[in-house]
C-alpha positions, 0 to 999 in steps of 0.5 A: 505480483511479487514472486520469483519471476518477478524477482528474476526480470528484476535481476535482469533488468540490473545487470542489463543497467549496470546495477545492483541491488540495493541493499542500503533500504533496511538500514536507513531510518524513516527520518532518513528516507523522508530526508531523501524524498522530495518535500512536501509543500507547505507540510504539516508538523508531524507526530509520529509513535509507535502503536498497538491496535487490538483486532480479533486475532491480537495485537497489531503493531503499527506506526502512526502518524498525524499532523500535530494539531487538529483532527484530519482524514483517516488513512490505513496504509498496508506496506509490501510482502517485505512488511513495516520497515523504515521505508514505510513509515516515511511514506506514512510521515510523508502522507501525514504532512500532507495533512492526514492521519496515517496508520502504517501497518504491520500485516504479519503481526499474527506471527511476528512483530516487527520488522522481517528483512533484516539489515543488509538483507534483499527480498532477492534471496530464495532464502529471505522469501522462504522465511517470509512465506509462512507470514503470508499463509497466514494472511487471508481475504478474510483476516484483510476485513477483520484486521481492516474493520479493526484499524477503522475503529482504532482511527475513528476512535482517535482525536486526530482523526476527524471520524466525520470524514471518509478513510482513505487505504493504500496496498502496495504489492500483495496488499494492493488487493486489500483496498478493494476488499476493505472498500467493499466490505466498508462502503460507508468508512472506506472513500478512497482506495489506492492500489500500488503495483497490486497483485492478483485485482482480476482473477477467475477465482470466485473471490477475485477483488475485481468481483467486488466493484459493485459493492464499492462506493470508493474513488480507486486508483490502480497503478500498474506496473508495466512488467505486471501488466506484460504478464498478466494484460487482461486484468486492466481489461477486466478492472475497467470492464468491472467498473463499466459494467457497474455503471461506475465507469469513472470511478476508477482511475486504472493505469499502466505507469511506463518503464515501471518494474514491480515494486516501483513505488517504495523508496527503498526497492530495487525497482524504485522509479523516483519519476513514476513513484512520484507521479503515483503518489501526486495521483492518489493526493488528489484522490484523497482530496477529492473523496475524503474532504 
């Protein structure tokens, strides 16, 4: 879970390597960070835009991207408590060159449009995730359906996206709770969910995603990081068991990635990890390939 603790063992473990923060993320562009990931095989042209998607709440903006011809599996792609930025939407390009049609989205457009960190900001400022608090009130398990249900009928009503196929979601951080719940409550759109350093999967709260699995018809997988999974150990424990107890004991893949902060997997984090960010994302490719073909 991404909060000040988790902001503190991060500071620790720059000072401990001699490092920084890295405050350079907010302002490279998304071609630029697509620049600096590692290629993509045989990728696919891409056609990226700007978009506005209609939920019961407003209008949500959002990034787009797909392969320039043909109409490919659709994937819902919810950004990190830092929200849309330049890292995302090349994550979302880079996704589409692998031949799927990508919708990167903005959770916090009930209350700002756009991007929340600023140019030369860090998360790591009390005085940045201050700011950013009221976004995250306003978010519920209930505006993550309606908000889910609305970018399915943006994506299915699209001609890049081939409405035959299962949709695919990824949450990163905060998010990483979105997959589930979208999932569950869309069992017949949602094929493949992917849950990127997630927080709160297994709570004792009524509403805890991890109730949810026997609702989810979905391939999922669940990369941990290894300082989330130091705090909190039960909760794999509990995932797996949910899973298990639903009969659906290898449904989920549920895994603690080595040597990994929270937030490893964006590239523009101070807790990037190029190897296990890259290990993660070949996981939920062949997910994707299994359960959206």
């Amino acid at each position: 879970m991404c909060d000040d603790r988790t902001e503190r063992e991060l500071e620790t473990h720059l000072r401990r390597n001699g490092l920084t923060r890295r405050e350079f993320g907010a302002t490279l562009s998304a071609a630029a960070l697509v620049a600096m990931l590692p290629p993509v095989a045989n990728a696919a042209e891409v056609t990226t835009s700007e978009v506005m998607v209609s939920t019961p709440d407003g209008e949500a903006d959002c990034f787009f991207a797909h392969p320039a011809s043909g109409a490919h599996a659709g994937v819902i792609m919810w950004p990190d408590v830092k929200g849309i930025r330049p890292a995302f939407r090349a994550m979302g390009e880079r996704l589409a060159q692998s031949g799927y049609a990508v919708l990167v989205v903005n959770p916090y457009y009930r209350v700002v449009h756009g991007e929340v960190i600023k140019p030369g900001e860090s998360y790591g400022d009390p005085a940045v995730r201050e700011r950013i608090g009221p976004y995250r009130s306003a978010l519920s398990p209930e505006t993550c359906v309606t908000d889910g249900g609305a970018f399915i009928k943006w994506l299915d009503a699209h001609p890049a996206v081939d409405a035959g196929r299962m949709i695919g979601t990824a949450g990163y951080c905060m998010t990483g709770s979105y997959v589930f719940r979208l999932a569950a409550a869309y069992p017949e759109r949602i094929g493949a969910g992917c849950s990127f350093h997630g927080g709160g999967l297994a709570t004792d709260a009524p509403d805890s995603p991890h109730r949810l699995v026997p609702q989810i018809d979905a391939g999922m997988l669940v990369a941990i990081a290894e300082n989330d999974d130091e705090r909190d150990p039960d909760a794999k424990v509990l995932l797996r068991e949910a899973f298990a107890d639903a009969g659906k004991p290898d449904q989920a893949e549920i895994e603690v990635y080595a040597d990994t902060l929270h937030g490893w997997c964006p590239p523009d984090g101070d807790a990037y990890n190029e190897a296990q960010a890259e290990k993660a994302w070949s996981r939920m490719l062949a997910l994707f390939s299994e359960r959206l073909a």
